[in-house]
KEKE-3310 file (N, C-alpha, C; in steps of 0.2 Angstrom, whole numbers, plus 5000, padded with zeros to 4 digits):
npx = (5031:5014:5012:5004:4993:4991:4986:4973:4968:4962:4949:4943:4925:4907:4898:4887:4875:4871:4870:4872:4867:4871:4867:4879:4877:4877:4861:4851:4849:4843:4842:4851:4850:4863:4874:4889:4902:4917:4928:4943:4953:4961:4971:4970:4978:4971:4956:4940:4928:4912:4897:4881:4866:4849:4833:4823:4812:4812:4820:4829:4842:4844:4854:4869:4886:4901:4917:4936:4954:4972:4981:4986:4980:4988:4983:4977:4978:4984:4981:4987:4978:4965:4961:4959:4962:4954:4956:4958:4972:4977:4974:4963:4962:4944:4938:4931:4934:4937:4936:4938:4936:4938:4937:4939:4933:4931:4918:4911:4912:4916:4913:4919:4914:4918:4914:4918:4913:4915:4918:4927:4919:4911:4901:4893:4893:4894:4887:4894:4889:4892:4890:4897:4891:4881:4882:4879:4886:4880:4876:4887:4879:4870:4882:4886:4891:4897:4899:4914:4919:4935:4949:4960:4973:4983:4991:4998:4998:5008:5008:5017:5017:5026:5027:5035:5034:5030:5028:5018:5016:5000:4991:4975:4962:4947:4935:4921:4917:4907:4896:4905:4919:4934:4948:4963:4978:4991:5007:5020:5034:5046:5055:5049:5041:5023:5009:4993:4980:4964:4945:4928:4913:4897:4883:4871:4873:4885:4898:4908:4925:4931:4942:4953:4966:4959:4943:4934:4925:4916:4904:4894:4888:4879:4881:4893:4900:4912:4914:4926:4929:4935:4923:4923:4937:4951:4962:4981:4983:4986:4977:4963:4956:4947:4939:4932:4930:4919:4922:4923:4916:4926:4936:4944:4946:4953:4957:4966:4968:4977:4985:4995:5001:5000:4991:4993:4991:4999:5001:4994:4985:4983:4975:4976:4966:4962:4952:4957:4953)
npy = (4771:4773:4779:4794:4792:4781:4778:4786:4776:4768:4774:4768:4761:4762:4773:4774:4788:4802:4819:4831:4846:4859:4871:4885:4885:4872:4865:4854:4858:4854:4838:4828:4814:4803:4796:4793:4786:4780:4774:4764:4768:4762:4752:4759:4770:4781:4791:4787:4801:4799:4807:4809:4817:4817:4817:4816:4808:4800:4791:4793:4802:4820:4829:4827:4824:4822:4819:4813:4811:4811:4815:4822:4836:4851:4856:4843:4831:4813:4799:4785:4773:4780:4792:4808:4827:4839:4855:4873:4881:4893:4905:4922:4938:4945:4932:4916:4900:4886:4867:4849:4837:4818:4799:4784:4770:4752:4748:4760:4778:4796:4811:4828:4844:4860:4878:4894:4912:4926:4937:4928:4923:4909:4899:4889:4873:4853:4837:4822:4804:4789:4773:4757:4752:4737:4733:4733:4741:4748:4765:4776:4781:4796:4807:4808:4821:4815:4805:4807:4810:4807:4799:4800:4790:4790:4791:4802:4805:4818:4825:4837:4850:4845:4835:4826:4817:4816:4806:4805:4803:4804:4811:4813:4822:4824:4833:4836:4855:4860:4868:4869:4862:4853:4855:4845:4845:4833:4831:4829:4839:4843:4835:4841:4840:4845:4854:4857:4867:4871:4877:4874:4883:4873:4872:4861:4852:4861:4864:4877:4884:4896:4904:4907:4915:4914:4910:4893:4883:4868:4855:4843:4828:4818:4800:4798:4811:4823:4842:4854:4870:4889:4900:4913:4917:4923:4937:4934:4925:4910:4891:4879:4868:4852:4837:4823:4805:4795:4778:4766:4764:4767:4770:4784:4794:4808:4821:4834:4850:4861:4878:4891:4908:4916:4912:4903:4886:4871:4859:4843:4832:4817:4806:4794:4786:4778:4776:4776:4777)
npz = (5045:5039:5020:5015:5006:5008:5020:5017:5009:5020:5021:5009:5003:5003:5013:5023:5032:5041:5038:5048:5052:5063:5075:5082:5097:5096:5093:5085:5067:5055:5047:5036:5026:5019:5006:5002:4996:4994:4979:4974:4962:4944:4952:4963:4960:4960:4967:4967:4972:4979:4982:4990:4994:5003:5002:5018:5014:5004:4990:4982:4977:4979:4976:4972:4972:4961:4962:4958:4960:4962:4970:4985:4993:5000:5013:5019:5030:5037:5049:5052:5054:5048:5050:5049:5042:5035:5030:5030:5028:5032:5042:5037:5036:5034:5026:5025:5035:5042:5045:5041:5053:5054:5061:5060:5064:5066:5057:5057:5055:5061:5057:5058:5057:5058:5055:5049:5050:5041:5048:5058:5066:5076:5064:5059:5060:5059:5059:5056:5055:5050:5043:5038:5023:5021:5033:5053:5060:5077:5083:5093:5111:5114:5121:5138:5151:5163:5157:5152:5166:5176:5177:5162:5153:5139:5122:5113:5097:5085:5070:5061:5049:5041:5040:5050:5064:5080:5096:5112:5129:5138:5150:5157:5167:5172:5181:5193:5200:5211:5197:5188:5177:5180:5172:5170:5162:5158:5147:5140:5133:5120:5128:5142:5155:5158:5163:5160:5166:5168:5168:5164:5165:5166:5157:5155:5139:5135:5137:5143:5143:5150:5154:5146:5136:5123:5124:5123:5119:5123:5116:5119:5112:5097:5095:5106:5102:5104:5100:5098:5099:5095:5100:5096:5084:5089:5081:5081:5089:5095:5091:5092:5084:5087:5088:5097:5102:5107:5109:5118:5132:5140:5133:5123:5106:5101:5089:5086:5078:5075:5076:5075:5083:5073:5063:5056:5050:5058:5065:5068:5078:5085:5098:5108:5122:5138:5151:5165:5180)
capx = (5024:5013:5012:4998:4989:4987:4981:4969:4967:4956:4942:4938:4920:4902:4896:4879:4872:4869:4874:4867:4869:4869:4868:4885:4874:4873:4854:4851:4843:4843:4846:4851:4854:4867:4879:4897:4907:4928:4932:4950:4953:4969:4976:4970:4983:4966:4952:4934:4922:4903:4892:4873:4862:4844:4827:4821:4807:4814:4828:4833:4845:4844:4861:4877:4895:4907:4926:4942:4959:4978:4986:4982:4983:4992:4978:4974:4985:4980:4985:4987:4972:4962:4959:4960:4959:4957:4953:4963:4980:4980:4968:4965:4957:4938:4939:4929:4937:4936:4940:4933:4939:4937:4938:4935:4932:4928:4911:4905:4916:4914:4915:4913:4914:4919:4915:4917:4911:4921:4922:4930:4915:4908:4894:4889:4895:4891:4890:4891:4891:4891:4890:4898:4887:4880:4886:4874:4886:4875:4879:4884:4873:4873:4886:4885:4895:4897:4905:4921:4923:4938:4960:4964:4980:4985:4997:4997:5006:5008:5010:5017:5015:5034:5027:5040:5028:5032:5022:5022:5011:4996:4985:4969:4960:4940:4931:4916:4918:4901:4895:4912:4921:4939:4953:4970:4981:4999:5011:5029:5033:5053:5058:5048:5035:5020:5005:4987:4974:4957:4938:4924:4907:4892:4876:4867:4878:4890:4905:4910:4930:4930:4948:4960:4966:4954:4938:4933:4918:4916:4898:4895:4885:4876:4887:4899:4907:4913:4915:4930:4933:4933:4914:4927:4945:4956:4968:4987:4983:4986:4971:4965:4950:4947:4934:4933:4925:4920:4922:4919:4914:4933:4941:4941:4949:4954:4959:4966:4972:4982:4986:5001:5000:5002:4985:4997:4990:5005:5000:4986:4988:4978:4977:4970:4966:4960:4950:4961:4948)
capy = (4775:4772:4783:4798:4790:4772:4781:4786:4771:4765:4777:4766:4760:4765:4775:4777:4789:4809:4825:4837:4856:4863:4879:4887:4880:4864:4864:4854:4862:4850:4830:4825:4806:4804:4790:4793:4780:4780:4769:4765:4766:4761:4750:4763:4774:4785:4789:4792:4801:4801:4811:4810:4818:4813:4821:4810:4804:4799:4785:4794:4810:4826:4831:4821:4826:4816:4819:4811:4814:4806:4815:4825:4843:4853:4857:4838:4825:4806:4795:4775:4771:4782:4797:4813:4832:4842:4862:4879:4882:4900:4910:4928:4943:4943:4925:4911:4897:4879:4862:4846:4832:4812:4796:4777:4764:4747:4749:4766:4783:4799:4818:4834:4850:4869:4884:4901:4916:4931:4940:4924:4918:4901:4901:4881:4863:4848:4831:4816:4798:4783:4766:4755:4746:4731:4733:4736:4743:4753:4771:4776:4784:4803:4809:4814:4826:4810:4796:4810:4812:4802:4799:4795:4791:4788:4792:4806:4807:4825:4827:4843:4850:4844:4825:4825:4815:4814:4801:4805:4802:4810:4810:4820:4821:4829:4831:4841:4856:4862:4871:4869:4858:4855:4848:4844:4838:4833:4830:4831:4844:4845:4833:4845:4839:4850:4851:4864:4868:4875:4874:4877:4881:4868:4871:4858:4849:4865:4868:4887:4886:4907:4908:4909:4922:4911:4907:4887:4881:4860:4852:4836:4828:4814:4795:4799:4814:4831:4846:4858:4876:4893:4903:4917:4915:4932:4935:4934:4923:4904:4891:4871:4864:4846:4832:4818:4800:4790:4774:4763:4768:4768:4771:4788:4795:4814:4824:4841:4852:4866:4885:4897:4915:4921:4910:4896:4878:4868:4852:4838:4828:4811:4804:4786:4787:4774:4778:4771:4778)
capz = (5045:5030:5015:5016:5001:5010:5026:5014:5007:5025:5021:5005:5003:5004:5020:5025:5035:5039:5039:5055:5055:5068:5076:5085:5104:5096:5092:5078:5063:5049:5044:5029:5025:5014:5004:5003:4992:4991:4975:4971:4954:4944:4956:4969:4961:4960:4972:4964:4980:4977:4989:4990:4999:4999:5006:5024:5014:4995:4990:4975:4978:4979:4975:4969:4966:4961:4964:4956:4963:4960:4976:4991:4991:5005:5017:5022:5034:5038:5051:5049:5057:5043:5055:5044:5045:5029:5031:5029:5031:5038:5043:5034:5037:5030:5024:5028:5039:5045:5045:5046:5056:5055:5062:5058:5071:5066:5051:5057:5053:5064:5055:5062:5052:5061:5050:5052:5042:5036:5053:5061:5073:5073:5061:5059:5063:5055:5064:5050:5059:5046:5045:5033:5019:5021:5042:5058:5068:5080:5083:5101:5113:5115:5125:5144:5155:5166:5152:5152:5169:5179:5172:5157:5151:5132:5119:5109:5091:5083:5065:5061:5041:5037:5041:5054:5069:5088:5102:5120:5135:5141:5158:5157:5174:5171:5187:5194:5206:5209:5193:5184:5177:5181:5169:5170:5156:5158:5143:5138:5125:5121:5133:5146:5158:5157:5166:5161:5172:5166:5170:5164:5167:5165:5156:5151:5134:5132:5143:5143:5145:5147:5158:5145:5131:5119:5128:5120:5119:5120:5113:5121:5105:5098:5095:5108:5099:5105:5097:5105:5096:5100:5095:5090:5085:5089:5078:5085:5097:5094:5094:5089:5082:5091:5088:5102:5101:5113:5109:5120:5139:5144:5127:5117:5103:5100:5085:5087:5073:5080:5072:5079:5082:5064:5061:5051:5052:5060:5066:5070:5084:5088:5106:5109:5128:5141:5157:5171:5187)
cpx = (5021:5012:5004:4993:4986:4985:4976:4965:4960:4951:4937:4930:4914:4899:4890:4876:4870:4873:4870:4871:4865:4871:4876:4884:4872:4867:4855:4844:4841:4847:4844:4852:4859:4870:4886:4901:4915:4927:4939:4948:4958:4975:4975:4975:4977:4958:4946:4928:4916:4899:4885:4869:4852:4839:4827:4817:4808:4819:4830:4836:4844:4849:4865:4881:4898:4913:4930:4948:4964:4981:4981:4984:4984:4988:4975:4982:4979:4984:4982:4981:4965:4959:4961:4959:4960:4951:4960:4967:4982:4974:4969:4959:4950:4938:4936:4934:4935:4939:4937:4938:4937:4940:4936:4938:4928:4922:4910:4913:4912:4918:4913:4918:4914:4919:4917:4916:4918:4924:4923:4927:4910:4901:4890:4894:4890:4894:4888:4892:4888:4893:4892:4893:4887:4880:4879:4877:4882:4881:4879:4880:4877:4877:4884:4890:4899:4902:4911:4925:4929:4945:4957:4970:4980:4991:4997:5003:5004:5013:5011:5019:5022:5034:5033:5034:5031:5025:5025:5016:5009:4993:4978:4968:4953:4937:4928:4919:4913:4896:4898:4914:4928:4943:4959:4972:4988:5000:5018:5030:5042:5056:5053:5042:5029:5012:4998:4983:4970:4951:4934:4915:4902:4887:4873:4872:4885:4892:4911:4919:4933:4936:4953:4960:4959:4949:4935:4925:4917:4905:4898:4887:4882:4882:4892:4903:4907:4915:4919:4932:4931:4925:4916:4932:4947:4961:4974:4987:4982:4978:4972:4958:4950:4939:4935:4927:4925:4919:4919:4919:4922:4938:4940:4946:4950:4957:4959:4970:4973:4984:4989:4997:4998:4994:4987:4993:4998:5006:4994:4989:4982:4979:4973:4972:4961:4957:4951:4958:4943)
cpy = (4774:4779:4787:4794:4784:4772:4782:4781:4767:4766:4771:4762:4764:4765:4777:4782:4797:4815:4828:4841:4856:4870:4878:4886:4874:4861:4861:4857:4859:4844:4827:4818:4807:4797:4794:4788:4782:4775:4769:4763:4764:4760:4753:4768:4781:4783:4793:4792:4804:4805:4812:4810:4818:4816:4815:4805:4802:4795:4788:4802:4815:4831:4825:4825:4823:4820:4813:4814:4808:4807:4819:4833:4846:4853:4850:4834:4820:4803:4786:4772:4773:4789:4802:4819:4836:4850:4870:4878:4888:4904:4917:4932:4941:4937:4920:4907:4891:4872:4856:4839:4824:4807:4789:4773:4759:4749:4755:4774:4790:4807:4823:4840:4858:4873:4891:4905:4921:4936:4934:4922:4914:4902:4895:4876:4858:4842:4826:4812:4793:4776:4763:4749:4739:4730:4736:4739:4749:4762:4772:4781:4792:4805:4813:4815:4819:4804:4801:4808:4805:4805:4795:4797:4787:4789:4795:4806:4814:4824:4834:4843:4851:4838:4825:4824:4813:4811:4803:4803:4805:4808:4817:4818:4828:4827:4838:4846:4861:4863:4870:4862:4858:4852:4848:4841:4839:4829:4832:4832:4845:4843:4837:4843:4845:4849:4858:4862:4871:4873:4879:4879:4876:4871:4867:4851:4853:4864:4873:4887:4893:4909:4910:4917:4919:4909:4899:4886:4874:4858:4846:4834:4820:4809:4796:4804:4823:4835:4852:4864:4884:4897:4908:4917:4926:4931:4938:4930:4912:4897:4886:4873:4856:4846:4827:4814:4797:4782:4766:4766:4769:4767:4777:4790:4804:4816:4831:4844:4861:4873:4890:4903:4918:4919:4904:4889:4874:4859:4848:4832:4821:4810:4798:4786:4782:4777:4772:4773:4783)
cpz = (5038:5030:5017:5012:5005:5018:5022:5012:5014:5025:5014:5006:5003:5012:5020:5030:5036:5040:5044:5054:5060:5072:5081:5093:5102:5092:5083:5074:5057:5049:5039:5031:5020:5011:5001:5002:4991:4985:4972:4962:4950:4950:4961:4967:4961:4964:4967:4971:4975:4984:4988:4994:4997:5005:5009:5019:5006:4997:4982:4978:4975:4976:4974:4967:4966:4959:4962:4957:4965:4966:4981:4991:5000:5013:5022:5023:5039:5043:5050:5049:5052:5047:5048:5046:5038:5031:5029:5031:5033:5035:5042:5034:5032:5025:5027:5031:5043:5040:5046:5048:5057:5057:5062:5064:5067:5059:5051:5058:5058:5058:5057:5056:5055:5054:5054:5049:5042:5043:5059:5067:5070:5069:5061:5059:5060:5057:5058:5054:5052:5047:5038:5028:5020:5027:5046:5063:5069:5081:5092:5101:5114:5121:5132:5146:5159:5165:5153:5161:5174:5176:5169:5155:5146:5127:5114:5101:5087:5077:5061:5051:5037:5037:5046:5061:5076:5092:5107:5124:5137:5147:5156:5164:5173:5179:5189:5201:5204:5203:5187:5183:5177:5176:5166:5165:5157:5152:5141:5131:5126:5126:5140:5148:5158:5159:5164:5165:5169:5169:5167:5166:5163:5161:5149:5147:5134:5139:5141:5146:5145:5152:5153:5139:5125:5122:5122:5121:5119:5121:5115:5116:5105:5096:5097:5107:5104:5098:5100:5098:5099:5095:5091:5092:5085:5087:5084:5090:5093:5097:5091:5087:5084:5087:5093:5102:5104:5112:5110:5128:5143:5139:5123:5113:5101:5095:5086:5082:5077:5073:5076:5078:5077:5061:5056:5055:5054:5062:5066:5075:5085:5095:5107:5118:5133:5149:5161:5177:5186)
residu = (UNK:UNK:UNK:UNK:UNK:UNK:UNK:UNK:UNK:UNK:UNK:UNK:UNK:UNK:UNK:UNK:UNK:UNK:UNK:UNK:UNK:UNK:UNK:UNK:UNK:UNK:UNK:UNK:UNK:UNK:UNK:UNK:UNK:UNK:UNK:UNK:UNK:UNK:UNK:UNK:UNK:UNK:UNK:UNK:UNK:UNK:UNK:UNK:UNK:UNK:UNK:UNK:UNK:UNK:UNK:UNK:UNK:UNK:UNK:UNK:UNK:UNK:UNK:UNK:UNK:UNK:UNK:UNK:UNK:UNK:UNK:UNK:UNK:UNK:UNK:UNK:UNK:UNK:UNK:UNK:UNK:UNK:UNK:UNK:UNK:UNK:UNK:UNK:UNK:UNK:UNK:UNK:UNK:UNK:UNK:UNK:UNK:UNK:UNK:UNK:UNK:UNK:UNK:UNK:UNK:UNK:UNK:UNK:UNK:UNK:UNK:UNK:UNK:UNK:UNK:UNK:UNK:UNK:UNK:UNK:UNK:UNK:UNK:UNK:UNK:UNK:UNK:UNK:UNK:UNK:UNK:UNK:UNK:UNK:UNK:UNK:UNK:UNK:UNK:UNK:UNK:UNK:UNK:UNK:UNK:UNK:UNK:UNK:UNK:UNK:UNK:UNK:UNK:UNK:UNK:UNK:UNK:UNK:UNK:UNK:UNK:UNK:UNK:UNK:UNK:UNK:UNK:UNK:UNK:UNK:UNK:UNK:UNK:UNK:UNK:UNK:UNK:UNK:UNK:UNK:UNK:UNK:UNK:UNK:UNK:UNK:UNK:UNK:UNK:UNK:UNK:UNK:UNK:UNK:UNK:UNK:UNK:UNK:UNK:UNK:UNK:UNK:UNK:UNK:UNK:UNK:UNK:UNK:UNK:UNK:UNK:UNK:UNK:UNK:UNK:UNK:UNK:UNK:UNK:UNK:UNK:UNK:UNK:UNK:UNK:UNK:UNK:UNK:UNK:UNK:UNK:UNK:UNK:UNK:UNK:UNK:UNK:UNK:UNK:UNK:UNK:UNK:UNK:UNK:UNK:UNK:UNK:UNK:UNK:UNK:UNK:UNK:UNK:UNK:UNK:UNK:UNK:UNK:UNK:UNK:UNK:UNK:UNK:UNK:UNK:UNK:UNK:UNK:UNK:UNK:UNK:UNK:UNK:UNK:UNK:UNK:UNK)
# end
């Protein structure tokens, strides 16, 4: 498995494209343009990031920060591919909280951004979708309820925060029962097959998963992406942060960043998954 840094290493270049806030229903309320440069420096043993955000109707910024940085600090974990997740490590009374999540595909990079304020409900989300300079790749289309539904079957690998990384096989199965959306996952945990059952209700982009201890919320968004967290975390109660991309119409990718009982960050899980009907 490579080295944390040279997972890193796949984000380098210049990224073109926006940032969207949007409200805790999705709504967006604001588009930034932006540029987003990686440069290796010294041999790459150093990364310098540039950030520029830029009013719709101007080509000179608005803002810039530049960052230089030799290592990685505890809070962020990469996988090979350039997938990423950097955000807190344990959730604390009156304390802000979130995380953001990314992944690259071919020229164009996907990032989604969960916050949450000081009493632990969702307060803003932040969709970046970028394209690599000089590059036309196109951005997918926005996401319907529709492109999920069917099996998929893929392979999940779960990186826990000792770098010790397990792969196993997943099935999902999304399918409509009137109003509701149905959706099975089986996975093998400890040798032990295991199968969830959920649904939730439909309206519109959001799907209202409201049966468990944690009620989830999923954002069907623009470029393929979802958005999966809950609107409020309860504390004692264990819980994820997910982004999902849909790729191509029978190919997606998922990133889930997971937090125990105690509110501890513990792992991040990727899932590359094929729809096979």
């Amino acid at each position: 498995m490579l080295a944390q840094w040279d997972c890193l290493l796949k984000n380098l270049g210049e990224w073109h494209g926006s940032f969207s806030r949007l409200s805790p229903q999705g709504t967006l309320l604001e588009d930034t343009p932006t540029i987003v440069s990686f440069e290796g420096l010294n041999e790459n043993q150093t990364i310098r990031q540039i950030v520029r955000h830029y009013h719709p109707s101007q080509n000179t910024p608005v803002d810039e920060k530049v960052l230089e940085y030799s290592s990685l600090g505890r809070g962020i974990m990469l996988f090979e591919n350039g997938g990423f997740s950097q955000g807190s490590i344990q959730l604390a009374p009156y304390s802000e909280f979130g995380a953001e999540l990314g992944l690259i595909e071919g020229d164009r990079r996907l990032r989604l951004v969960q916050l949450f304020n000081q009493d632990h409900q969702l307060n803003r989300i932040t969709l970046i979708r970028e394209r690599r300079s000089g590059t036309t790749a196109p951005e997918r289309p926005p996401l319907q309820l529709e492109d999920l539904l069917g099996e998929w079957q893929g392979e999940a690998t779960t990186l826990d925060t000792s770098w010790q990384d397990t792969s196993y096989p997943t099935t999902l199965k999304l399918y409509r029962e009137g109003d509701r959306l149905v959706q099975s996952i089986a996975f093998t945990s400890r040798g032990q097959n295991q199968t969830l059952i959920s649904s939730a209700q439909i309206n519109g982009s959001q799907l209202w998963f409201d049966q468990g201890k944690v009620p989830v919320q999923v954002l069907l968004l623009a470029d393929g992406a979802t958005c999966t967290c809950p609107l409020q975390i309860q504390p004692g109660q264990a819980m994820f942060l997910e982004m999902g991309w849909l790729l191509q119409p029978t190919l997606r990718q998922r990133l889930i960043r997971s937090y125990n009982s105690r509110g501890e960050w513990v792992s991040l899980t990727l899932v590359t998954e094929q729809k096979v009907r």
